[in-house]
N, C-alpha and C positions, 0 to 999 in steps of 0.2 A: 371283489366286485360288489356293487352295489345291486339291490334284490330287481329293480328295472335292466336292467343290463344283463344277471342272469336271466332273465324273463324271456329278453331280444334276443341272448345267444341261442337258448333251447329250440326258438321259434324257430329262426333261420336253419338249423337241423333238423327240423321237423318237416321242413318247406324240405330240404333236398331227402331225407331219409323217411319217408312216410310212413314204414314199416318198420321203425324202432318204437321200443318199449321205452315206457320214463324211467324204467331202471339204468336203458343204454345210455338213453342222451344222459344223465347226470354221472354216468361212469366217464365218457368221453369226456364231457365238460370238468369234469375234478381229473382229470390224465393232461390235459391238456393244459392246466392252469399254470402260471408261471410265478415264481414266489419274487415279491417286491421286497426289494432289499433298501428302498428308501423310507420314508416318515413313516409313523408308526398311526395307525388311525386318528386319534384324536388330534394328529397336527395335519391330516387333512381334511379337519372340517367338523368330524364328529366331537361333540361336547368344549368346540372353539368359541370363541366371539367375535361377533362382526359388526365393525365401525362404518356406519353411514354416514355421512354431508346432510340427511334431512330426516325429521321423524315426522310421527301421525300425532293427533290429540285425538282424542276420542270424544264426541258433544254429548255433553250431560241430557237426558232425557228433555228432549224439548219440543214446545208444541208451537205453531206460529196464532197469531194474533191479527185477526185484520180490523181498520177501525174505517169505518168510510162515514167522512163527515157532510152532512147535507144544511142549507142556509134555509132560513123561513119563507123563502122564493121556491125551493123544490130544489134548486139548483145547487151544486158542486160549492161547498164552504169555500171561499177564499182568504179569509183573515179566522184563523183562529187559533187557540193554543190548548193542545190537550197534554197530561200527565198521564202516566202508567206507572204503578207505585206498588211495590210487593207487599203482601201481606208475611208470609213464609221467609221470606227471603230481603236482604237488602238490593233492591233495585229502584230506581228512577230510570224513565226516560221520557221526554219530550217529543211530540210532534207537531211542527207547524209550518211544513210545505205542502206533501200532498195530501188534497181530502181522501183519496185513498191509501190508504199505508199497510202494509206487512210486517207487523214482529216477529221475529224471533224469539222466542220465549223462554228460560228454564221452567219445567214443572211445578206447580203452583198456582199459589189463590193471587191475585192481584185489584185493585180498586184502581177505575179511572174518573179522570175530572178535568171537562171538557167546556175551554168557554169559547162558544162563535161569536165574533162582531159582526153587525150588518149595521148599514143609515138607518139611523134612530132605535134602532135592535139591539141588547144583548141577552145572549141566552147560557146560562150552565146546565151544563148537561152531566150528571154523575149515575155513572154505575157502580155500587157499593163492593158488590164481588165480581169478580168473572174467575169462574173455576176452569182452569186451564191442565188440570191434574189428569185428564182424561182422553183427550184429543183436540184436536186445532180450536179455534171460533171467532167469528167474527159480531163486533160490536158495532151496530148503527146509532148515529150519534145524529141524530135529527132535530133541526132547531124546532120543528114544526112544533115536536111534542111539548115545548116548552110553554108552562101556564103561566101569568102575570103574577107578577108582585106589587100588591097595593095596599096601603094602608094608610088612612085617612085619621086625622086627629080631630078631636072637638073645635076646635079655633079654625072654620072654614077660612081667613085670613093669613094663618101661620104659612111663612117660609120656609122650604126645605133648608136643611142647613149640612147636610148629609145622608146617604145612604148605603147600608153595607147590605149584602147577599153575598152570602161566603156559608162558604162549610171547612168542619176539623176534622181532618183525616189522619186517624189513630194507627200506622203502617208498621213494620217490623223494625223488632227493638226499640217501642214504646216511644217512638219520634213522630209528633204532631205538626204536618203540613198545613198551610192557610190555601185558602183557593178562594175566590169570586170576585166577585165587582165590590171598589170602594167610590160611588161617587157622589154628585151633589143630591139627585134626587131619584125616585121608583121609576120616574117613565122612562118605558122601554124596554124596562129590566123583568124575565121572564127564566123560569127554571123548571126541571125533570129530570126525576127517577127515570132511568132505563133499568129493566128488568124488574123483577122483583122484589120487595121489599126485605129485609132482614125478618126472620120472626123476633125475634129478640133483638140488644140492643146490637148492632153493627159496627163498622170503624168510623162510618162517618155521622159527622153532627151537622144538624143545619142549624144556622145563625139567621136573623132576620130582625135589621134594626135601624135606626136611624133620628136624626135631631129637628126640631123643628123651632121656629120664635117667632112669637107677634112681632110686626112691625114696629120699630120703637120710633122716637120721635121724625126722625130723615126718612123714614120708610123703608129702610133696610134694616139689617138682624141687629144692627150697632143698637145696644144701650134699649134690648128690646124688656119689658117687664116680665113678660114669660112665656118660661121654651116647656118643650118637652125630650124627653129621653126615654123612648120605649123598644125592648128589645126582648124578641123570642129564640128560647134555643130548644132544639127539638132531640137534645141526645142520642146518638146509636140510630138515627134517622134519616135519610132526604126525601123531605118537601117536593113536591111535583107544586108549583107555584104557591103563593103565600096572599090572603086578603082579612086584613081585619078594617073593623070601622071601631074605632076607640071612642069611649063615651064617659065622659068626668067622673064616674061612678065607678069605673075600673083603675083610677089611676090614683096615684100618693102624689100627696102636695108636700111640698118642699121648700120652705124659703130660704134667700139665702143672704144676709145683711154681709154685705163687701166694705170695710172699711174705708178709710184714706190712704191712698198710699203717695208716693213721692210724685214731683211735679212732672210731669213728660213720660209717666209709666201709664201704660193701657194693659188692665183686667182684663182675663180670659174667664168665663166659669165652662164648666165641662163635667162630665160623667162617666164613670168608668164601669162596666158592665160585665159580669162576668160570670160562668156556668153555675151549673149547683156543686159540680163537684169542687167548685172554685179552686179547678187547675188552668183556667184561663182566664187573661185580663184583655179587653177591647179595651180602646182608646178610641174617640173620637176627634170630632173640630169641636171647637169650643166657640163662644158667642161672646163678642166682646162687650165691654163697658167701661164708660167711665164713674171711677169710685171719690167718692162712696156713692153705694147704690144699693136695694134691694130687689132682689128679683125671684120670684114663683117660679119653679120648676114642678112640672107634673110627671110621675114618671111611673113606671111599667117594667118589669123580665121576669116576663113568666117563663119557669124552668130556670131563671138565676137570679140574680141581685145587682141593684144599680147602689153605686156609692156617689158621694157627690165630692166635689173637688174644685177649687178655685186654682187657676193657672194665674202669675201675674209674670209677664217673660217681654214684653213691648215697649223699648221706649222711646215715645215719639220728636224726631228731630223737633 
């Protein structure tokens, strides 16, 4: 018998014989015991194995994550798109239904990067770390916080010709994510640090750049005399908004004599821009022309270097 079951027999003899010794009940109880002459212990059960239909996993140490996003109204984000990117670990995950969300987590560091749209608004929102190694957290992702991005060139006339706000997110196993806004110009366009800043250099980089051209003859960027190319990268950083005012005295002139080329081909020129540690190349739009032509370029990256490049890829019906 199993040691519960001697336990229950002795009980129940104790319940009618009150006045036995625990010598009696365990003489009774071994007089009384009957010798099993089938399986031998181990084939009923002791040191067996037992086959289930279902198992358990057991969850890795994990903490949850809440992100609640808010619009530059105060109100409940509706249009936005955040990442959650491991630092420690290979994860990605997306969120872009509700402004309030619940992760799930494994233990670990993770970087997020958050962009709300609103009518004439966008804002990136990144938090470098969120350390999750210790218990739950929640990250507010507030458009509010976000500061403007502006920067004004010498040529009060110059056309925006593009604008990038973007950051490089350096995440586990040395793979570099792109994040922010690529579009024609600054207005609108608004960003913030949540939390902290890194003391040192961090996973993310902040980018901040864009093209610009005098009006060329038709009054558009076509066949304009001269653009600009200026672009800041802030390594191991993010920027809570960006404003410079550029003045001819910070910037490198550049010309750039375009040959002839074939009858019904349309010239692109363009600039390529890329960190200091020149493990990144940006690409922009390029500003057309008709060649041969020469044209001034002024340019600017601080924190990296701008090359210059002639695109010729258009040929016109």
């Amino acid at each position: 018998m199993a040691t519960p079951h001697v336990t229950g027999a002795a009980t129940v003899l104790k319940q009618q014989h009150p006045q036995w010794t625990p010598q009696r009940l365990k003489a009774v109880l071994m007089a009384s015991a009957k010798h099993n002459a089938g399986p031998d212990p181990n084939a009923q059960g002791a040191g067996g194995e037992v086959r289930v239909s279902f198992s358990v996993e057991r969850e890795v140490e994990s903490y949850d994550l809440t992100l609640v996003h808010t619009g530059r109204d105060g109100a409940a984000a509706t249009l936005f798109n955040t990442l959650v990117q491991g630092l420690d670990a290979d994860w990605l995950e997306g969120v872009s239904t509700d402004s309030t969300t619940t992760l799930r987590l494994p233990k670990g560091r993770y970087t997020i990067d958050s962009a709300i749209i609103e009518d004439g608004a966008a804002t990136q929102l990144v938090q470098p770390v969120v350390d999750l190694t210790a218990g739950p957290s929640t990250v507010r992702l507030d458009a509010r916080l976000g500061r403007p991005v502006r920067i004004t060139v010498p040529d009060r006339t110059a056309i925006p010709v593009s604008a990038e706000l973007s950051t490089r997110e350096h995440v586990f196993g040395g793979t570099t994510n792109l994040g922010g806004f690529f579009t024609a110009s600054f207005d609108g366009l608004f960003s913030a640090r949540i939390g902290p800043d890194s003391s040192g250099p961090g996973p993310v980089t902040t980018v901040v750049g864009g093209r610009w051209a005098r009006p060329g003859p038709g009054g558009s960027i076509v066949d304009s005399a001269e653009t600009y190319v200026l672009y800041w990268f802030h390594e191991g950083h993010m920027d809570s908004g960006f404003q410079r005012t550029v003045t001819k005295s910070d910037l490198a002139a550049v010309t750039l004599d375009v040959g002839s080329t074939a009858a019904g081909v349309e010239s692109w020129t363009d600039a390529a821009a890329s960190t200091a540690s020149g493990d990144e190349n940006l690409i922009g739009y390029g500003v057309p022309l008709h060649a041969p032509f020469t044209r001034a370029t002024a340019t600017d990256a601080t924190g990296g270097a701008v090359e210059q490049t002639v695109i010729r890829a258009y040929r016109i019906a």
